[in-house]
N, C-alpha and C positions, 0 to 999 in steps of 0.2 A: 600115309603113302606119299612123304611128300620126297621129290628128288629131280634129279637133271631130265629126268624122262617125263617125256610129255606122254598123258593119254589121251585116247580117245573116247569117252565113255557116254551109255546110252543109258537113260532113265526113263522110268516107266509112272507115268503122271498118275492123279487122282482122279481121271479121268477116265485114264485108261490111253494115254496118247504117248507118246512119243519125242521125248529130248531130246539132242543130241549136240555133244559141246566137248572140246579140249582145256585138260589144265595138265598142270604141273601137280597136282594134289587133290586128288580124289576127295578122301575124309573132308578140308576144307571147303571143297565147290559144293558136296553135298549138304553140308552144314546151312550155307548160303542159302542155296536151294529152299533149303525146308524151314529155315526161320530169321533172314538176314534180307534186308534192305539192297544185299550184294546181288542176291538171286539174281536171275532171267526175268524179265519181265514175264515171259511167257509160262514160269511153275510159279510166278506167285499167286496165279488163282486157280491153280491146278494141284494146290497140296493137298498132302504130304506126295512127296518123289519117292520114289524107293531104285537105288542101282542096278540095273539088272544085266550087265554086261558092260567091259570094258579090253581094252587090249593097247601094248603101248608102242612108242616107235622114238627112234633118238631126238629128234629134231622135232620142233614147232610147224614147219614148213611143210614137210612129209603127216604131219597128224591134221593137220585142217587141210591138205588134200586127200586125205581119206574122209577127213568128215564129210568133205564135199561129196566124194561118189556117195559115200551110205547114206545121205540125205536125200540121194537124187533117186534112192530104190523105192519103192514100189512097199505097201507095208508089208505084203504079205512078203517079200523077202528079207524086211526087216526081223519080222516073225521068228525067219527062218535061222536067221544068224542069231538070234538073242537066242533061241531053245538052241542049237547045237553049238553054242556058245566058242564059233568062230566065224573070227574075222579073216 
């Protein structure tokens, strides 16, 4: 999924917690994620990641101010937007 379009995508830890990070390339950050030194600090003791919703926007600038609101929700609306799978 790699291209000029930034996403914003949400991961669901081995935990059971809650990622939330922008890229340019999906397939790649999740790769990271699950067996790369690249990862977040924060899934490399929370493996395996599994994707569980994403949605995209043209710009870098507009996708980490969306990440910012959906980080600032509350889980249980986080919940809500990953099972009705919009953002």
């Amino acid at each position: 999924m790699k291209s000029d379009t930034w996403f914003l995508y949400v991961l669901r830890c081995g935990d059971n917690t809650l990622y939330t990070g922008v890229t340019t390339d999906i397939d790649r950050r999740l790769n990271e994620h699950n067996g790369s030194s690249k990862g977040a600090r924060y899934t490399k003791s929370r493996r395996p990641v599994k994707l569980v919703c994403w949605t995209t926007f043209d710009d870098r600038s507009t996708a980490q101010k969306a990440e910012y609101k959906f980080k600032r929700l509350t889980r249980k609306q986080k919940e809500l937007i990953i099972e009705k799978e919009v953002f």
